[in-house]
TIFI-525753 format. One line per 10 residues: for each residue y, z, x of C-alpha. Coordinates in nm, 4 decimals. Example, Ala and Ser with C-alpha at 12.3 -4.5 7.8 and 13.67 -1.06 7.14 Angstrom:
BEGIN
-0.4500 0.7800 1.2300 | -0.1060 0.7140 1.3670 .
***
This chain:
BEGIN
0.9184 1.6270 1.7878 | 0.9994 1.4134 1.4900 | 0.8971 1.0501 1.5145 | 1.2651 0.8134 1.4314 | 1.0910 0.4719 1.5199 | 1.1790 0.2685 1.2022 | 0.8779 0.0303 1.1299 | 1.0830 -0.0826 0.7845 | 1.4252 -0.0746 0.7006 | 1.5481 -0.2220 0.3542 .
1.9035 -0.3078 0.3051 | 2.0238 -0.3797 -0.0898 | 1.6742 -0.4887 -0.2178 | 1.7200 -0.6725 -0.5401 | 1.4434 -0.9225 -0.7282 | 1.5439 -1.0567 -1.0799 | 1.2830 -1.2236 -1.2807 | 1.5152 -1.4903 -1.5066 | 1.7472 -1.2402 -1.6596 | 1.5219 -0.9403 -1.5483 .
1.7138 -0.7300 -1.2922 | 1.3799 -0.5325 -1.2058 | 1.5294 -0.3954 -0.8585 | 1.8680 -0.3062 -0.8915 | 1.9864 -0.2749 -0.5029 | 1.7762 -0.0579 -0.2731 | 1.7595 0.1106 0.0693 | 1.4955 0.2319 0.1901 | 1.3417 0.3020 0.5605 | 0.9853 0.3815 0.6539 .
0.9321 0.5372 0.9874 | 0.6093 0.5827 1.1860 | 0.3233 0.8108 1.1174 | 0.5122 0.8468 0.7520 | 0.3221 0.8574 0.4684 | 0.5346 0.7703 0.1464 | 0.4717 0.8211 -0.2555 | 0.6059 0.6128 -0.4326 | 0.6571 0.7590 -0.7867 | 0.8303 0.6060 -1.1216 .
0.7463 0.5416 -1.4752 | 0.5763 0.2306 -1.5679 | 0.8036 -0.0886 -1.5205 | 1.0703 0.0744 -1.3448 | 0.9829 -0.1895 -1.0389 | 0.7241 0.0585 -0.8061 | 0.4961 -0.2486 -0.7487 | 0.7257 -0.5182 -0.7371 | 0.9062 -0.3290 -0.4696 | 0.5594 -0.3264 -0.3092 .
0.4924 -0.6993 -0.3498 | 0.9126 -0.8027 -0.2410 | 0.8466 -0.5872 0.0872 | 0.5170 -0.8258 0.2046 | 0.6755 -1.1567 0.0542 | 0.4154 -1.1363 -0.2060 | 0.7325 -1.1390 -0.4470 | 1.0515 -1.3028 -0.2502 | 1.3208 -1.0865 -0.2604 | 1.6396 -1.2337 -0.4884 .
1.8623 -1.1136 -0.2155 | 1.8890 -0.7864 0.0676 | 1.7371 -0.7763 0.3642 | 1.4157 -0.6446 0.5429 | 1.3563 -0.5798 0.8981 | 1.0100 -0.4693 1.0216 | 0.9674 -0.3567 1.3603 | 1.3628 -0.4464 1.4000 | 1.2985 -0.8016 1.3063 | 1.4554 -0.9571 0.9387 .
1.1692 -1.1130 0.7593 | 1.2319 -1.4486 0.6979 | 0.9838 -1.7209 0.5069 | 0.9666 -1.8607 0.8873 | 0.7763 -1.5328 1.0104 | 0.6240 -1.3857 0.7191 | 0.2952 -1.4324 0.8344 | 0.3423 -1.3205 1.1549 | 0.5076 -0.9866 0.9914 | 0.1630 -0.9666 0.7541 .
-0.0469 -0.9407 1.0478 | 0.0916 -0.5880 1.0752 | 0.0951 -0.5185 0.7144 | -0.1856 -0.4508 0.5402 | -0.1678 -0.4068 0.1197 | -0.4422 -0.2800 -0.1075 | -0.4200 -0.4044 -0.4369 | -0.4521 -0.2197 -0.8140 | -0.7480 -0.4840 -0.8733 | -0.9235 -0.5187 -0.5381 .
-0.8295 -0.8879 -0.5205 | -1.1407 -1.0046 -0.3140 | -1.2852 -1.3228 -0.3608 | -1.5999 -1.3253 -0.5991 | -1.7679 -1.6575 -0.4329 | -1.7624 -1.5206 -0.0658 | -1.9745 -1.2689 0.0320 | -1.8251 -0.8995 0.1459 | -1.8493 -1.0273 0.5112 | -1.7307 -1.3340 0.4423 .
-1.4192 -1.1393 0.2491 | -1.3685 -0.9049 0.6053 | -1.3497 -1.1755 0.8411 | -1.1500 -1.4371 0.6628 | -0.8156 -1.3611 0.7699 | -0.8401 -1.2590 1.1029 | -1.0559 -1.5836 1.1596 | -0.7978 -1.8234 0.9861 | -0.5282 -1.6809 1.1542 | -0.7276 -1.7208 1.4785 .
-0.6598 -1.3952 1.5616 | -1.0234 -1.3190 1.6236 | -1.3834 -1.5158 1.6745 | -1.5953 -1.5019 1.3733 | -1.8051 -1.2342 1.6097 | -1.5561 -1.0621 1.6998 | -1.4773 -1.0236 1.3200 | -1.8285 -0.9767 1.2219 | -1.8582 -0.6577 1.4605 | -1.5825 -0.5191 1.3615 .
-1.6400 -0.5862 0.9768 | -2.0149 -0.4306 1.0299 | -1.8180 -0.1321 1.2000 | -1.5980 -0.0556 0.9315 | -1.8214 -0.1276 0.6504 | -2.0789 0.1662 0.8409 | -1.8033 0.3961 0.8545 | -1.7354 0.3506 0.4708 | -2.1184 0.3810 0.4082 | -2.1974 0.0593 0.2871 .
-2.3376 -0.1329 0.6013 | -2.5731 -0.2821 0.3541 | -2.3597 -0.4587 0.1678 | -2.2125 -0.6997 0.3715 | -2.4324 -1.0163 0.2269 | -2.3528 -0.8630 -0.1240 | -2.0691 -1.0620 -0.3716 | -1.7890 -0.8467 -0.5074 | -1.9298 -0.8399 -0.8985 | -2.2658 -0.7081 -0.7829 .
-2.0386 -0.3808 -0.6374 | -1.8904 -0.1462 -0.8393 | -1.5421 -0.0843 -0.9235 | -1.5567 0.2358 -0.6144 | -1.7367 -0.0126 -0.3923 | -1.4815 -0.2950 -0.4133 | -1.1640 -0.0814 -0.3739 | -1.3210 0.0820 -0.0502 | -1.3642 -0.2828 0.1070 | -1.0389 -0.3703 0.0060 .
-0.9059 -0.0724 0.2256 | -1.1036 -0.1974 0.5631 | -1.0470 -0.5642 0.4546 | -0.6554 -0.4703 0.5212 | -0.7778 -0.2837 0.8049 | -0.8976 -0.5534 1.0148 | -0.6183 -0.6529 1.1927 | -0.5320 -0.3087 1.2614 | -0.2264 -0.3157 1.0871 | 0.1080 -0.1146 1.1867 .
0.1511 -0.0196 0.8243 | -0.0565 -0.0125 0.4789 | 0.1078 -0.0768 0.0971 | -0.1583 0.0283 -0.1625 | -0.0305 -0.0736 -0.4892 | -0.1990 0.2091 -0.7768 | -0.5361 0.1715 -0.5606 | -0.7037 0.4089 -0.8047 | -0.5867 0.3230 -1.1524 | -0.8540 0.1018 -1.2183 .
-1.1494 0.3257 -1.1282 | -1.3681 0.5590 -1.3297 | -1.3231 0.8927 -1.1919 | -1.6086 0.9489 -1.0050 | -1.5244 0.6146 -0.7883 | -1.1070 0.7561 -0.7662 | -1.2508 1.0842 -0.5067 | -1.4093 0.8268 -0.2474 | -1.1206 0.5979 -0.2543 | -0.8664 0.8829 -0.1714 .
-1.1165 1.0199 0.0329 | -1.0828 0.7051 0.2338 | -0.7085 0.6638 0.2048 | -0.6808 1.0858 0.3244 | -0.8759 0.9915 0.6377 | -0.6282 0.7121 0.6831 | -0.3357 0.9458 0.6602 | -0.4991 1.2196 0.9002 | -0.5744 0.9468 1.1688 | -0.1473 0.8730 1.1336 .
-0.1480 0.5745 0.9673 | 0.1990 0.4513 0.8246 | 0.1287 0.4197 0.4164 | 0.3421 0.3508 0.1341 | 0.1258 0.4399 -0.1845 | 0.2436 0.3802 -0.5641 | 0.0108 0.6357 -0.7635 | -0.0062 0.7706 -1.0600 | -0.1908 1.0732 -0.8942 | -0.0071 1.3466 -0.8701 .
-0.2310 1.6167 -0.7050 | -0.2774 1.3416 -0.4367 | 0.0747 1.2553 -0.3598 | 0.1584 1.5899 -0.3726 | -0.1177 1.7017 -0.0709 | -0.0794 1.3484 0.1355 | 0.3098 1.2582 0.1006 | 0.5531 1.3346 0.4128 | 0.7903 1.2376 0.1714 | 0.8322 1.1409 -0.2207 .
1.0784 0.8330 -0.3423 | 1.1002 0.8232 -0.7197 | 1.2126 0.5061 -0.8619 | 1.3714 0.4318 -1.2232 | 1.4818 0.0940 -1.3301 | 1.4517 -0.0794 -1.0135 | 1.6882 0.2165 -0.8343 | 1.5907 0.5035 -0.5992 | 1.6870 0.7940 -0.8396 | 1.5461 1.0888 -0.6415 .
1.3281 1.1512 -0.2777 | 1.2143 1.4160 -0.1127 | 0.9211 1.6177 0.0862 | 0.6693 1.6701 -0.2185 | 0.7085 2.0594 -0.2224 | 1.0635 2.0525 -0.3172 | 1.0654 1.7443 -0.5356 | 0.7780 1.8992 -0.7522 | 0.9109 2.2274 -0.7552 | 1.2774 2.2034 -0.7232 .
1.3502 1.8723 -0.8611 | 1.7271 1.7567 -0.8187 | 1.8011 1.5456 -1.1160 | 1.7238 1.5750 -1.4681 | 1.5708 1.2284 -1.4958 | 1.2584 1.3758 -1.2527 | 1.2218 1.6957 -1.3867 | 1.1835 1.4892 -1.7294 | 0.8944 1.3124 -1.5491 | 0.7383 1.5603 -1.3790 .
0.7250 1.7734 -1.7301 | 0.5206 1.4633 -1.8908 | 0.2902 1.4214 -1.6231 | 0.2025 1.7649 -1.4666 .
***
């Protein structure tokens, strides 16, 4: 049976950045167990929709409700808890160590003991393959290394739902397999995920559904074997004949 549980439901998203209308009014709901692609040309607002739905970005006006609740600046921390995000550039800190990294939020937020955090950052980091690296600083890792303890670093609190904004596009290729490899096993455990990717083998095998944004609107969405094959508007097929 289909899961309907809404974890997110956007009403008339907009953000303007001085006169730059970069989302244009959207709606948008993410259920549970989805796992959504979100596809676009460059600038057309895929990552600031990313960064509006986490606060990261506040929204210039609409509404989101996660887990049935609107997100205010009151409870936006509360709502991060459940929502992890992966970044394009790993965004860890270079002066703290990769433990140090894992445990700092769920030990601010006093959500955990630092070793409760520490067993559970050792955990993760041995499932990723890297249990020796937890004394390591982020620019002794590589590029591959970093993104993969970005991904349990958002992990830690066990969130509800993951954003990963272009996780791969600043990885050789060698380092982009073991990433996806990680975000795949993610997906197959049923993991909620909204992904902006430029991958397009990827979103086609992991998607449950694809949104394709242009100029801050949702133009087209889909499940991926009909929106790749049988696109409905000429504005995707354009796409999809540049990039495939």
């Amino acid at each position: 049976m289909e899961n309907t549980e809404t974890d997110l439901k956007i009403k008339n998203l907009k953000k303007q950045f001085g006169k730059n209308k970069v989302l244009n009014g959207i709606d948008f709901e993410l259920k549970e167990g989805e796992r959504v692609v979100i596809l676009g040309p460059s600038g057309s607002g895929k990552s600031t929709f990313l960064r509006c739905i986490n606060w990261m970005e506040e929204p210039t006006s609409g509404e989101i409700y996660f887990d049935g609740t609107l997100v205010t600046e009151k409870n936006i921390r509360k709502m991060r808890r459940n929502m992890g995000m992966v970044f394009q550039h790993f965004n860890l800190i270079n002066n703290l160590t990769v433990m140090d990294n894992l445990i700092l939020a769920p030990v601010k937020l006093k959500i955990m003991t630092r070793e409760v955090a520490e067993k559970r950052a050792k955990e993760l980091l041995r499932h990723i393959g890297l249990p020796n690296k937890a004394e390591a600083y982020p620019a002794s890792l590589s590029g591959g290394q970093k993104q993969r303890i970005a991904i349990i670093r958002a992990m830690m609190l066990n969130p509800e739902v993951l954003l990963f904004d272009e996780p791969t596009s600043a990885l050789d290729p060698e380092a982009i397999g073991d990433v996806l490899d990680l975000i795949r096993e993610l997906a197959d455990r049923g993991m909620t995920i909204m992904i902006v990717t430029h991958e397009m083998g990827f979103a086609r095998e992991i998607a449950t559904r694809i949104v394709f944004i242009d100029k801050g609107r949702i133009i087209e969405e889909g499940e991926p074997n009909t929106f790749f094959s049988h696109p409905k508007t000429d504005r995707v097929k354009e796409f999809l004949q540049k990039v495939l």
